[in-house]
C-alpha positions as CSV (number, residue, x, y, z in Angstrom):
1,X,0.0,0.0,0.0
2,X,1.4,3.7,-1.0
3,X,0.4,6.9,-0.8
4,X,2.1,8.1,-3.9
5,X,2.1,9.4,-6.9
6,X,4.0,7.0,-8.8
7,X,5.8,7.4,-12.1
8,X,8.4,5.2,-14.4
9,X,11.5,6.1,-15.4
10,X,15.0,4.4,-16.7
11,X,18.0,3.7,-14.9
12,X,21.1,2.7,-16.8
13,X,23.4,0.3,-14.6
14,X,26.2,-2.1,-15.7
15,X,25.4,-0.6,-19.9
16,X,21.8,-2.4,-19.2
17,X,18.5,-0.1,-19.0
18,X,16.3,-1.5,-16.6
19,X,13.5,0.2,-14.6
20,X,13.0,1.8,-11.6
21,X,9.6,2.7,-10.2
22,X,9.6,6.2,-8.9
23,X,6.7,7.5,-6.1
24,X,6.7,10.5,-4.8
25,X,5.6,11.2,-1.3
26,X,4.4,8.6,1.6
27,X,5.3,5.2,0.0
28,X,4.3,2.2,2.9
29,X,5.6,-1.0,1.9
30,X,7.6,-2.7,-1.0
31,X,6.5,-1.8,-4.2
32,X,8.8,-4.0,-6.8
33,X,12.5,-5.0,-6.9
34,X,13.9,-1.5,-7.7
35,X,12.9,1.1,-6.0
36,X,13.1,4.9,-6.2
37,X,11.3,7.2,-3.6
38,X,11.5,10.8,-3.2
39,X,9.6,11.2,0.4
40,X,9.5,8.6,2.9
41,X,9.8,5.0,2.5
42,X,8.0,3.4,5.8
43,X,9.4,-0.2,5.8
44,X,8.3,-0.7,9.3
45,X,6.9,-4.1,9.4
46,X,8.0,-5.7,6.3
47,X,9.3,-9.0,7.1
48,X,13.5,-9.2,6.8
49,X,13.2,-11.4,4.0
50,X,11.3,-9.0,1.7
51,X,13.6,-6.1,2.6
52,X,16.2,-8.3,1.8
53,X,15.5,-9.2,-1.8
54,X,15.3,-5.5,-2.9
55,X,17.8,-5.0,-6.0
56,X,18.5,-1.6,-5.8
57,X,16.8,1.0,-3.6
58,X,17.3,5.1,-4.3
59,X,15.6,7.3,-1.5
60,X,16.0,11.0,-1.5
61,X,13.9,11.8,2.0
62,X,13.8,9.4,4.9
63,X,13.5,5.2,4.9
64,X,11.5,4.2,8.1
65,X,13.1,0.5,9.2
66,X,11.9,-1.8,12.6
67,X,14.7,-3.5,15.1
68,X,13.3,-7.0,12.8
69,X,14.6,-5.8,9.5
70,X,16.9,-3.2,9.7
71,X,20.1,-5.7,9.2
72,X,18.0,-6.8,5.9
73,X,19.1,-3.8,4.3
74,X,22.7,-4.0,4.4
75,X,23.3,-6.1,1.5
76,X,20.9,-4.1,-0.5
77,X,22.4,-2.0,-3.6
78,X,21.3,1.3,-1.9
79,X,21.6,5.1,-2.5
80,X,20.2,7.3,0.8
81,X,19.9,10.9,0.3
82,X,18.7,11.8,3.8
83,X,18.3,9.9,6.6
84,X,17.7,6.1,7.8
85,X,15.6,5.9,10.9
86,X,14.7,2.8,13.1
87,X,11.5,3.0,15.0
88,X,8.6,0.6,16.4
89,X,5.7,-0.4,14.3
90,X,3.6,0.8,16.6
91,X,4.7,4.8,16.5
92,X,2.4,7.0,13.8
93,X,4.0,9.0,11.5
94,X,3.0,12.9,11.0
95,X,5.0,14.2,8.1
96,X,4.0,18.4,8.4
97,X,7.0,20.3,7.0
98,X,6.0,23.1,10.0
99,X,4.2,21.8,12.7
100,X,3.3,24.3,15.8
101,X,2.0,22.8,18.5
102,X,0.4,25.1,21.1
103,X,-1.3,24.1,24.3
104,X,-4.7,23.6,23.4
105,X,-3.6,21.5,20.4
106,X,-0.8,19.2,22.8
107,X,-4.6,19.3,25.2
108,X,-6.9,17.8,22.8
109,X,-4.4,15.2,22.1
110,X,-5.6,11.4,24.0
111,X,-2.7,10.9,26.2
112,X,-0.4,8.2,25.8
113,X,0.8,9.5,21.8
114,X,3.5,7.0,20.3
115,X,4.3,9.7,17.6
116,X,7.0,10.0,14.9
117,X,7.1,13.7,13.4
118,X,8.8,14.3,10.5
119,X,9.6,18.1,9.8
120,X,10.3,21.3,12.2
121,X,8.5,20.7,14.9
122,X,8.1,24.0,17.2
123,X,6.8,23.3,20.9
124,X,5.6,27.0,21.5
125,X,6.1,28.4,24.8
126,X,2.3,28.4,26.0
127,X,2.9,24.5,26.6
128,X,3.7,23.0,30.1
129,X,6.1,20.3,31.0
130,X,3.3,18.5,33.0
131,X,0.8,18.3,29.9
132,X,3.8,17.3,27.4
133,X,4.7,14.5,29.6
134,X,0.8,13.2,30.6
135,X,0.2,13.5,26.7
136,X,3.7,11.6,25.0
137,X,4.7,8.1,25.7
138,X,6.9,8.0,23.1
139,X,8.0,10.5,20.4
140,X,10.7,10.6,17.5
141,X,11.1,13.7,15.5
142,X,13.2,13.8,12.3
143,X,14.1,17.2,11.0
144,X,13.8,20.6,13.1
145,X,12.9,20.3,16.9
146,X,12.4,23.8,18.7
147,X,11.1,23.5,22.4
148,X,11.5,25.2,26.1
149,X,13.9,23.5,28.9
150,X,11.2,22.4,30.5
151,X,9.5,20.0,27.6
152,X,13.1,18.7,26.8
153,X,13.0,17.7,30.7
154,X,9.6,16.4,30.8
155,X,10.7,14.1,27.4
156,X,13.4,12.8,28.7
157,X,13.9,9.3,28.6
158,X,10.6,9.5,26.1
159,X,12.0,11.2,22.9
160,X,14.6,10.3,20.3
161,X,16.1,12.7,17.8
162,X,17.5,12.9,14.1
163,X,18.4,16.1,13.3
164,X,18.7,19.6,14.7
165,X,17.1,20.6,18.3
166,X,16.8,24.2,19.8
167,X,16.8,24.8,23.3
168,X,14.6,27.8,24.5
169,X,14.5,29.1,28.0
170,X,11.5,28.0,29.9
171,X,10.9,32.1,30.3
172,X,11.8,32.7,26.5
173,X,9.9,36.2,25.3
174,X,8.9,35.9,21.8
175,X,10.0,33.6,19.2
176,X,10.1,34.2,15.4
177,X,11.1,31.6,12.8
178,X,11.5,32.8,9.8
179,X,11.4,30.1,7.3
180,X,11.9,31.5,3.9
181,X,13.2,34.8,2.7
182,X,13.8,37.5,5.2
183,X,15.1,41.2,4.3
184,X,15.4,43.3,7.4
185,X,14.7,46.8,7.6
186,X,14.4,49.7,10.7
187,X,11.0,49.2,10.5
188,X,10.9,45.8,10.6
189,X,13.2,45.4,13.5
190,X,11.3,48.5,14.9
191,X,8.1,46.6,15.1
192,X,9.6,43.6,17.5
193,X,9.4,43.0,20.6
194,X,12.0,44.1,22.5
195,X,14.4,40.7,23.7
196,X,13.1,38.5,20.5
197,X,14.5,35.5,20.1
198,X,15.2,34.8,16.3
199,X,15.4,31.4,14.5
200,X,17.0,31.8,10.5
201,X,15.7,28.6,8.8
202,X,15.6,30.2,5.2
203,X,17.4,33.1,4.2
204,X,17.9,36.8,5.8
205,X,19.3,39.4,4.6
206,X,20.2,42.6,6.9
207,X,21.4,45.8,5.2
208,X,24.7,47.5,5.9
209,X,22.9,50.7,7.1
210,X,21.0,48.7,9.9
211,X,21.0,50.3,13.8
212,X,23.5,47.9,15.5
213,X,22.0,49.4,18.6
214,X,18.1,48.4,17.6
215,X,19.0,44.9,16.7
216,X,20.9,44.8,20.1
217,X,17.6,45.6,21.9
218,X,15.2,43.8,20.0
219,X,17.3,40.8,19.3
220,X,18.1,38.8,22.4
221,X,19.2,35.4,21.1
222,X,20.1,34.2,17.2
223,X,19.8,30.9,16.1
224,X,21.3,30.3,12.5
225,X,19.8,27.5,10.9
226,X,19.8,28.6,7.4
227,X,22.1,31.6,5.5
228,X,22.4,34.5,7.1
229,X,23.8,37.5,5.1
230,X,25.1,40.8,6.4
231,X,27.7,43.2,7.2
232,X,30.9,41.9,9.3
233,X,29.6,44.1,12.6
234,X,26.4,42.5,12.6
235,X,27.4,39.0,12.1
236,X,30.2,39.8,14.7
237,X,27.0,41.2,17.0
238,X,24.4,38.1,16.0
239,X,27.3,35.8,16.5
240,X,27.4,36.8,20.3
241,X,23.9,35.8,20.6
242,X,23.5,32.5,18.5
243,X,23.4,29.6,20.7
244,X,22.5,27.5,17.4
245,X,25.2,27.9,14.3
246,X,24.2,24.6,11.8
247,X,24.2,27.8,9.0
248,X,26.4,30.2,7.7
249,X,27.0,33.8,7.4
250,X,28.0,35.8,4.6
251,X,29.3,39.2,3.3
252,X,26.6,40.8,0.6
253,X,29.6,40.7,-1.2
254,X,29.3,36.9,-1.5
255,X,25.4,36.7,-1.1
């Protein structure tokens, strides 16, 4: 069973054209002997011997395996463009490329959630360590995980990771992630709050002429996820303040 959008197209191996079948998306199962998913390949209860007789498997996204068959896939002819993730049967899998989960949503949840979340997953502040820890038996998030102190406690022992996590102080002010493309300006920065924490996950751009003293006061922590592009005194100033660096800054110069 798949969840796909599936499509045909030739692979050239050894000077012989065979074919690959391409999906796109959620693909659950084994779908043929040579396989080609851009998504998620959920192979989660697929007996060893199955994952074992795959002839050549191409995933750009994330392949889901179980304790029972992860070893299958070592002797596969295999090409993983992301990441390969073992996890229980039993865990569902929510794939939301931004997922904010505030407290009435993490309230209305049944408690006892075996979740996997693929994507950034963003905790907001409004949520309690209590509530997290009566609602989550088990969680694994792939990707982006932003949360307060006190939900990283309150997971402990509960919650594995792949990927990048951001740690916010249980008294953090407001938090902006910017995701995409970002171009600062006075009034812009003007219009924060004063002591806002910033998260980069896309692009920003800050001109030359920019207040160092406004982005001082209205920027109280950096993190740098993405590309962050601006003048040597304000990456020297953001620098001082970025508790997360996985990016990169640049000179306009070099864009």
């Amino acid at each position: 069973m798949n969840h796909s959008d599936e499509a045909k197209v030739n692979v050239e191996e050894g000077g012989k054209d065979e074919k690959t079948s391409w999906q796109n998306g959620v693909v659950t199962g084994i779908a043929g002997k040579r396989i080609g998913v851009n998504g998620v390949l959920d192979l989660r209860g697929v007996p060893e011997g199955d994952v074992a007789g795959i002839e050549s498997l191409k995933v750009n996204g994330v392949v889901l395996l179980d304790e029972a068959n992860r070893s299958a896939l070592a002797g596969v002819k295999s090409t993983i463009n992301g990441s390969l993730v073992v996890a229980d049967p039993d865990m569902r899998l929510i794939i939301e490329p931004e997922m904010k989960l505030s407290r009435a949503t993490v309230e209305a949840m049944p408690a006892g959630q075996k979740l996997m979340l693929i994507g950034n997953i963003f905790f907001q502040p409004d949520v309690p360590a209590a509530l997290v820890a009566e609602k989550f038996e088990r969680l694994h998030v792939v990707g982006v995980l932003i949360a307060c102190e006190g939900v990283y406690g309150a997971l402990m022992g509960k919650m594995e990771r792949t990927g990048v996590s951001i740690t916010l102080p249980d008294d953090v002010g407001r938090v902006v992630r910017s995701v995409g493309k970002s171009d600062w300006t006075q009034d812009y920065l003007s219009r924060l709050d004063d002591g806002t924490t910033y998260i980069n996950m896309g692009k920003t751009t800050v001109p030359e002429n920019i207040d160092l003293g406004l982005i001082e006061r209205k920027i109280v922590a950096y993190h740098n996820l993405g590309k962050t592009v601006c003048s040597e005194p304000v990456a020297a100033l953001l620098k001082s303040r970025c508790p997360t660096d996985h990016g990169r800054f640049s000179s306009p110069e070099n864009g």
